[in-house]
Every structure is written in structure tokens, then in C-alpha cells.
C-alpha positions in Angstrom: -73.5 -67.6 -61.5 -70.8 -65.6 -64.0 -68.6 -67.6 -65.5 -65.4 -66.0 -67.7 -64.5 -67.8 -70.1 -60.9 -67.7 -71.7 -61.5 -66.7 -75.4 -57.7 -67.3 -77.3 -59.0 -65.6 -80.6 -56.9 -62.9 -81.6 -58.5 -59.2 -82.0 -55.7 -57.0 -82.2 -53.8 -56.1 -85.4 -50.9 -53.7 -86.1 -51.1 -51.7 -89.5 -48.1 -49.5 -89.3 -45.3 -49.3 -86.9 -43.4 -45.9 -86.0 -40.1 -45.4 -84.1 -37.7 -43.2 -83.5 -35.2 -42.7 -80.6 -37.3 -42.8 -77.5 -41.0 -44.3 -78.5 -41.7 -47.3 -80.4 -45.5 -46.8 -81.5 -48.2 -49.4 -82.9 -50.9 -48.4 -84.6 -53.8 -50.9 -85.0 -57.0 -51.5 -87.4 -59.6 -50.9 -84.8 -57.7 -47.6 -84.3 -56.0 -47.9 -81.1 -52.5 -46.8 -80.8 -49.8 -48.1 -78.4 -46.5 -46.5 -77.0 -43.5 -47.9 -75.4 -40.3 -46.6 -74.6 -37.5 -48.3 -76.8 -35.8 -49.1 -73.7 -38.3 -52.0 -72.6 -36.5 -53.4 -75.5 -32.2 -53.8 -76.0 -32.0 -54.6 -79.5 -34.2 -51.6 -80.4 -32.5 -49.4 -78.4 -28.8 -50.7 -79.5 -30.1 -50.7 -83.1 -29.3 -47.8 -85.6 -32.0 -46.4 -87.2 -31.6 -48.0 -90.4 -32.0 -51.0 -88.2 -35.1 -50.2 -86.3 -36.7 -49.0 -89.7 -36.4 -52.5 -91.4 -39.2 -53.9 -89.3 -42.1 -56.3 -91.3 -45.7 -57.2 -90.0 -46.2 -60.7 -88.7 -49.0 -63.0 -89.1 -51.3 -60.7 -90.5 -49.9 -57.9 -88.1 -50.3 -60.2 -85.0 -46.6 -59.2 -84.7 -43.5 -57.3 -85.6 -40.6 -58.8 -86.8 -36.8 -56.8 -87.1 -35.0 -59.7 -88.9 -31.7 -57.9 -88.9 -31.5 -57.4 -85.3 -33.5 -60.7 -84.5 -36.3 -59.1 -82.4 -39.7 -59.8 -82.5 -42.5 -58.5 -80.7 -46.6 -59.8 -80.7 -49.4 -57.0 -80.5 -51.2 -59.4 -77.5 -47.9 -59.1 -75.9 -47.7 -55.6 -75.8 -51.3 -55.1 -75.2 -50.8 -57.1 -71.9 -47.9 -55.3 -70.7 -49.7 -51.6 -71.5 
């Protein structure tokens, strides 16, 4: 008999973030990228691009964090939703 254990370590990492007006793009340590249109997300999308520029990693890159616009977003969040 299988049995699947729930593992709640974390394994994913963002290193850099890119965005611009359509695509906001993670790029993480073990190499894999993720995309998602800036419209899953208001605040990104009603943000200037000063705004959506000032971003800072989050626990170690477990997340992203726009201070100015009060939005933050987790890698394992994204990763689910992708």
C-alpha cells in the first residue's frame, strides 16, 4: 500500500523578479521561471511602474513583497495556481 505523505518544507525560491505591463515573471534558484499576467493581480496592474519596480524578496525569496502598494505574493502560492 502507497501512502503520500504531506511534506510542508518549502523548495521553491525566487532570485529576481521582472515586470512590466502585461507579465509579471519569477525566476527561481533551481532555475524554473514562472509567468502571470499582471491582471490576476489589481494592485500590480493599478500600479505605476515606479510602483511595481519597488518590490523586495521575502523570507529568503519565499515571497514578494510591494510595500508601497501593500501587495504581497508567496512563490508556493504561485506555483499552485500555475
Amino acid at each position: 500500500m502507497s501512502t503520500l505523505r504531506n511534506n510542508h518544507s518549502f523548495s521553491a525560491y525566487a532570485t529576481d523578479v521582472k515586470i512590466d505591463n502585461e507579465m509579471l515573471t519569477i525566476f527561481l534558484e533551481d532555475g524554473r521561471v514562472i509567468s502571470v499576467p499582471i491582471v490576476y493581480f489589481p494592485r500590480l496592474l493599478n500600479a505605476t511602474p515606479e510602483q511595481r519596480n519597488s518590490w523586495r524578496l521575502i523570507g529568503r525569496g519565499q515571497g514578494i513583497n510591494w510595500e508601497e502598494i501593500d501587495e504581497d505574493l508567496s512563490v508556493e502560492g504561485l506555483l499552485r495556481v500555475h
